[in-house]
Structures are given as structure tokens and as C-alpha cells.
mmCIF file of the C-alpha atoms, coordinates in Angstrom:
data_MODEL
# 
_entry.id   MODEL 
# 
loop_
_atom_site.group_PDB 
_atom_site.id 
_atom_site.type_symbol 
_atom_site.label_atom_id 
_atom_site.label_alt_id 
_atom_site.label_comp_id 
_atom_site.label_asym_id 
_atom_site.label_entity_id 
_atom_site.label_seq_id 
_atom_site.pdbx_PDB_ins_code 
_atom_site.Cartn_x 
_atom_site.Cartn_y 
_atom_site.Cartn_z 
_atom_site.occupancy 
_atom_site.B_iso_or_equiv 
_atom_site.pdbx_formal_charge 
_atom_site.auth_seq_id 
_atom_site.auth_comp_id 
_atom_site.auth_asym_id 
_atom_site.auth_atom_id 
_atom_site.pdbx_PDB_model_num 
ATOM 1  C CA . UNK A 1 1  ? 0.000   0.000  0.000  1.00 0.00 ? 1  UNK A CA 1 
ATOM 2  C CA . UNK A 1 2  ? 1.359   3.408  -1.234 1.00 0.00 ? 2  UNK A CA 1 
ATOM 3  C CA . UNK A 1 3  ? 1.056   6.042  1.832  1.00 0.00 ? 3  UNK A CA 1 
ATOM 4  C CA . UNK A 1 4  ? 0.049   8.996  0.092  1.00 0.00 ? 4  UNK A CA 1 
ATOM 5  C CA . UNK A 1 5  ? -0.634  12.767 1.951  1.00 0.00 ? 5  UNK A CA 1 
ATOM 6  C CA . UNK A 1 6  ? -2.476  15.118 0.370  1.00 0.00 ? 6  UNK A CA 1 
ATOM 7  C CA . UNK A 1 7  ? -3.717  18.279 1.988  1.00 0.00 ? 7  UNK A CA 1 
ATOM 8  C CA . UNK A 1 8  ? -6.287  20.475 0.717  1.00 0.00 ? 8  UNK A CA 1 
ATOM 9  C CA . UNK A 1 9  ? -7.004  23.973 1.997  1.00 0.00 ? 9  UNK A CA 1 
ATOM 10 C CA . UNK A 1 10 ? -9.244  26.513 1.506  1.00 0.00 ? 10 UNK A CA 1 
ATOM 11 C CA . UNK A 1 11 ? -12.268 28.108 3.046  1.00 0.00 ? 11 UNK A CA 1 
ATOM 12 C CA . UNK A 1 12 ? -15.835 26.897 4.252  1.00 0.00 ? 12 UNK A CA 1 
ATOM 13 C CA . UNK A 1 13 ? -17.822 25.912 1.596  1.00 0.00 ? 13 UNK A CA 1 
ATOM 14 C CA . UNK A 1 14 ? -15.352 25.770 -1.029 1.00 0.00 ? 14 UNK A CA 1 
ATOM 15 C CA . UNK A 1 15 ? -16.086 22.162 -2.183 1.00 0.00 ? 15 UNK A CA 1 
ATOM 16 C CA . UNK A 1 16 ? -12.792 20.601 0.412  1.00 0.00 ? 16 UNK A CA 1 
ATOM 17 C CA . UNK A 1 17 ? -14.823 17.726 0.694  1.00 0.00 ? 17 UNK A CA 1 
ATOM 18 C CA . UNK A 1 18 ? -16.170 17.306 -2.526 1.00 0.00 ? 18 UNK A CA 1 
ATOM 19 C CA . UNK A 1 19 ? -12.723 17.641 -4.221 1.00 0.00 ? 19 UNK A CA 1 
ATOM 20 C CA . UNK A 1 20 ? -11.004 15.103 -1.454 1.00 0.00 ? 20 UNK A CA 1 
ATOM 21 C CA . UNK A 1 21 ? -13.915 12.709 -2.549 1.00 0.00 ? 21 UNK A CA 1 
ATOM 22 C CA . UNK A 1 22 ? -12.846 13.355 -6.001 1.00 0.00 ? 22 UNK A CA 1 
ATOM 23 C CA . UNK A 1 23 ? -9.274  12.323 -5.497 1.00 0.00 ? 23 UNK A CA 1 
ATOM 24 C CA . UNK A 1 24 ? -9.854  9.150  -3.434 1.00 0.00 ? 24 UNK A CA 1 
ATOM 25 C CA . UNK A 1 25 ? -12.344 7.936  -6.281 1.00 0.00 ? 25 UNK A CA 1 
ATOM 26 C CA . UNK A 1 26 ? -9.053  8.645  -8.494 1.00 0.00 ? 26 UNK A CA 1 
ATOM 27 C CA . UNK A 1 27 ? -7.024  6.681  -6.145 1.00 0.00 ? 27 UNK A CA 1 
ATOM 28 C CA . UNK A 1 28 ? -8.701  3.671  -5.606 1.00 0.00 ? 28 UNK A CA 1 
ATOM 29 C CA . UNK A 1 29 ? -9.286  4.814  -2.108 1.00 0.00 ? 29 UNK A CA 1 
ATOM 30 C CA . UNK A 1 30 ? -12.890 4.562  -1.852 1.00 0.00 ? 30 UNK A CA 1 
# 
């Protein structure tokens, strides 16, 4: 298993969670 870090930053409501959703799809994550 790769360990991978990614941080994401940015204001309330600026789609954080959508975009870190995004990413894990991408991954393989989830």
C-alpha cells in the first residue's frame, strides 16, 4: 500500500470535501 498525503485547503464551503472525494475515487481509495 502506497502512503500517500495530500492536503487540501481553503475556506468553508469551497467544495474541500467534494474535491477530497474526487481524489480518493481517483485513487482507488474509496
Amino acid at each position: 500500500m502506497r502512503n500517500i498525503q495530500i492536503a487540501i485547503d481553503g475556506p468553508s464551503g469551497a467544495g474541500k470535501s467534494t474535491m477530497a472525494k474526487i481524489i480518493a475515487k481517483e485513487l482507488g481509495i474509496l
